[in-house]
N, C-alpha and C positions, 0 to 999 in steps of 0.2 A: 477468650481471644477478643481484642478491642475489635470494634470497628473499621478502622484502620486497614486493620491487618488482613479480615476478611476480604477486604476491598481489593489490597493487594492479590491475595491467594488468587480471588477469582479470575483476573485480569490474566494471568499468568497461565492458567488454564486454559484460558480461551487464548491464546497465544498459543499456545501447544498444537492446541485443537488446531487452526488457523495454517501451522506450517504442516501438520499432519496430512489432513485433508484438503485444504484449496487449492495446493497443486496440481493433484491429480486433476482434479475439476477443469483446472486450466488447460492443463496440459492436453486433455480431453476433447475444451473446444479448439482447442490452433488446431487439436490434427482435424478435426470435421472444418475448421473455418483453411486449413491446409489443401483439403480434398475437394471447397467446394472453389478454392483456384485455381485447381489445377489444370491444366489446359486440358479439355473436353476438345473430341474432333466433334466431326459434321455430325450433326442429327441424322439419323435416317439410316446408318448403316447396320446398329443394331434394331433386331425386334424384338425384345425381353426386356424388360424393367432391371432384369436382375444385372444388367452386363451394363459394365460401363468400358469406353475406351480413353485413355488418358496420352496426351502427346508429351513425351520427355521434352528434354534442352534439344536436341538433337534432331527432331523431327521426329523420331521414330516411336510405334504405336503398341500398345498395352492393352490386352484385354482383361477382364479378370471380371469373375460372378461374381459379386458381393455378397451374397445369398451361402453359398458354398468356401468362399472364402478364396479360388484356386482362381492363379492366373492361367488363361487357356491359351494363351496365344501372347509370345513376347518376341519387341525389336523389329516391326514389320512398320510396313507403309500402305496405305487403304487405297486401291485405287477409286477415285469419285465418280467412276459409271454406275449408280446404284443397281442394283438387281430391280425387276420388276415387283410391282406390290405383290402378288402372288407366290414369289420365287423366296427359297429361303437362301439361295447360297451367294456372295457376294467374292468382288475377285480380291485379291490381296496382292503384295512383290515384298519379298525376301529374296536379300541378296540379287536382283536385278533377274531374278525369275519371278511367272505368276502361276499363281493357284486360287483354291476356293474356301471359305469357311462359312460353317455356318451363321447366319445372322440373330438364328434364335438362341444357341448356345454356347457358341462362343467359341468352338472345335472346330478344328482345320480337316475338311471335308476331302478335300483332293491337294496331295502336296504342292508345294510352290517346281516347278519342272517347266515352266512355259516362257517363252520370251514372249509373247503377247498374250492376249486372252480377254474376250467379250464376254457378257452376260451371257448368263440362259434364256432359252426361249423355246417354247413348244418340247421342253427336255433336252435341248440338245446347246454346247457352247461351242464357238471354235476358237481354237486353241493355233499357234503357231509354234511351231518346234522342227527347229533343222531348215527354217528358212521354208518353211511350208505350212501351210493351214488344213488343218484337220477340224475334226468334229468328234468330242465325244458325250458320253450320256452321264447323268450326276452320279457315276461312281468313279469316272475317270475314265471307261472303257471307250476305247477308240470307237466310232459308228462309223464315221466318215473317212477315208483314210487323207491323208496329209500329202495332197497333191495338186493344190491352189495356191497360187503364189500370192503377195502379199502388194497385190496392187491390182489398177482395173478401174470398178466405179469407186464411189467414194465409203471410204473404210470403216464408216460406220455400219454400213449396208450387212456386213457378216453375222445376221443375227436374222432366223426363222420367222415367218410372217406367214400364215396360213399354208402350213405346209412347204413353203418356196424360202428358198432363199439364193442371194446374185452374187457369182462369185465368176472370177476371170481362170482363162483357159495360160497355159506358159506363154503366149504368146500377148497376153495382156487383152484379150478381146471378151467380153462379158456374156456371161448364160445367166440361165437359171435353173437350179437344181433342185430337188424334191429330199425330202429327208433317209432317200436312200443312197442320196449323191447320182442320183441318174438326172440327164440334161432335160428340161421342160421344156427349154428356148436353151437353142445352140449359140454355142459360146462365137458371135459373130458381130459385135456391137460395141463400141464406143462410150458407151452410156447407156443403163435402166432402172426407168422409174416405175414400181409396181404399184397397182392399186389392184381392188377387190375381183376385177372382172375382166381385165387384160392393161398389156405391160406399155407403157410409152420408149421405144428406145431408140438409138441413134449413131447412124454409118455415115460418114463421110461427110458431117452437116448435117443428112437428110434426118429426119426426125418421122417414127410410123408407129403407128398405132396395131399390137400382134393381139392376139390372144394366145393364153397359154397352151393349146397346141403345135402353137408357132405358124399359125395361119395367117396373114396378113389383114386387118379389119380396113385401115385408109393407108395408103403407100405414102401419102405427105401430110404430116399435122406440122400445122404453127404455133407458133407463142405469140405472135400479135400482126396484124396488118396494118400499115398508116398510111395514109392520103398522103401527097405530099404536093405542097404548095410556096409559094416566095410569095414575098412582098415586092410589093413596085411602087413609085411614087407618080402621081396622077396630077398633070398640072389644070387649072383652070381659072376663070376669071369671076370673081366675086362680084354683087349688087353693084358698089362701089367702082369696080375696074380696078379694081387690084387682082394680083396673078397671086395663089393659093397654090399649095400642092396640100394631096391628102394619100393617105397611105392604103394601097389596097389589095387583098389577099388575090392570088391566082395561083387556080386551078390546074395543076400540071396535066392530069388525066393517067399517071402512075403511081404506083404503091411500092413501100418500102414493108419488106415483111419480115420477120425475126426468127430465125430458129436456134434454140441453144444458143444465145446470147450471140448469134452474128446476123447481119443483113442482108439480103437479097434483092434488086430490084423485079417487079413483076409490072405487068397492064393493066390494063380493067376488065382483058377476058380472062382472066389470072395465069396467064402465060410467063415463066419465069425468065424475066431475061439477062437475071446471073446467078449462079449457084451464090448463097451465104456465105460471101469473102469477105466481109467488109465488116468492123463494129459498128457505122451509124449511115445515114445515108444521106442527103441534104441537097434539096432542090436550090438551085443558081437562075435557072430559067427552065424552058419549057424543054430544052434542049442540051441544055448541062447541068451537071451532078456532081457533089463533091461526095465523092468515097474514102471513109478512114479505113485505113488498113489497121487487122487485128493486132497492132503495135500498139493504135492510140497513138499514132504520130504523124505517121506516112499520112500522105490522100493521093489519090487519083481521081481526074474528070473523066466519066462518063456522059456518052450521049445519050439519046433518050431510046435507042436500042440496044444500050446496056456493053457498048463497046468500050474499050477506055482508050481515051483520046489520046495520041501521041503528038 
């Protein structure tokens, strides 16, 4: 066989070779170079390397182990309250219900059954169902029963904090209950803010400091007190004999003080001489007051006994 011909032969070989095998190869990387566009949700909601979540055209969420091969979870939507670092189970909504799965393995822990649904905390999540807010434990079993309505302080609040957690009575006035759903602080309150060693809450404006036997620690806390003063213009006569004016602060000898974001006028012996009706409060002189009314529009003058001037 010439030269030539060898030449030929092997060329043709390798041409074979060429459509045999490089396809596959290719074909091989689009689908990883496929998988590594695929639209990925938020980090954070799985905890295993092995699970990935992929977001179709549609919005809607995919789970599946990589590792194992098996989708666990298809066609959902994740809601982005994450679970705490500690907690393994996160909420999900199918079909415009919520439930829970887990974040390590990729299994739906507690079916989707709930029209709302909070994280876990201290073991325990609340759930809404039937227009009412219950509490149950990570198997799904009811703790709490479902007799909180779905308003009161602000909604994030439905989540265990040392034992306690602030949930409203049907008549929308706020407690706080213990993880057997027994009342700590009577549901009697407008607003509460807990910290480690007693609660700040608030009736009528008034704003008090309880501890959690529901003892009363100060009957009136504030958010801020302000001096309040105007400016005047001060005429005089300069070196020269020219007349100057210069501009000078006074001292009203009253305080504006703020509870839950509205104002009050008081004295200097801290005598209040209007309940917090007002968003701001603004001295005119020593003897008149421009009060905004919680519109942010209205005002009204007060005198410096806290009357409003007709």
């Amino acid at each position: 066989m010439s030269t030539y011909v060898k030449v030929i032969v092997g060329l043709c070989a390798w041409l074979l070779i060429g459509v045999i095998v490089v396809p596959p190869i290719v074909s091989g990387c689009s689908s990883r170079k496929a998988r590594r566009n695929a639209p990925q949700v938020e980090e954070g909601i799985l905890k295993s390397d092995d699970l990935v979540a992929v977001k179709s055209s549609d919005g809607k969420v995919s789970i599946k182990n990589e590792k194992t091969g098996k989708t666990t979870i298809k066609d959902i939507s994740l809601e982005w309250t994450s679970s705490s670092p500690n907690d393994s189970l996160s909420v999900f909504c199918s079909d415009n219900k919520r439930g829970y799965f887990n974040a390590y393995t990729g299994e739906i822990a507690i079916p989707a059954q709930y029209r709302r649904a909070w994280v876990f905390s201290e073991g325990l999540a609340a759930v809404q169902k039937n227009g009412m807010i219950g509490f149950i434990d990570r198997k799904g079993n009811t703790v709490i029963d479902f007799k909180y309505p779905y308003h009161g302080n602000p909604l994030s609040e439905f989540v265990f904090k040392n034992g306690m957690c602030i949930v409203a009575d049907p008549l929308g006035k706020c407690g706080i209950i213990d993880k057997k759903g027994d009342w700590i602080i009577q549901p009697q309150y407008d607003h509460i803010s807990t910290f480690d060693e007693y609660a700040i809450v608030s009736k009528a404006g008034v704003r008090m400091q309880v501890k959690y036997d529901g003892n009363v620690i100060n009957s009136f806390v504030l958010d801020d007190v302000t001096a309040l003063s105007y400016e005047e213009k001060e005429r005089f006569e300069n070196r020269e004999g020219e007349i100057e004016y210069i501009t000078k602060t006074v001292k009203t000898g009253l305080f504006r003080y703020r509870v839950g974001g509205r104002c009050g006028l008081m004295d200097a012996d801290c005598h209040r001489l209007t309940e917090p009706l007002y968003s701001s409060i603004t001295a005119v002189d020593k003897n008149m007051y421009r009060a905004l009314l919680l519109d942010h529009y209205s005002e009204v003058i007060l005198n410096a006994k806290g009357e409003v001037m007709r």
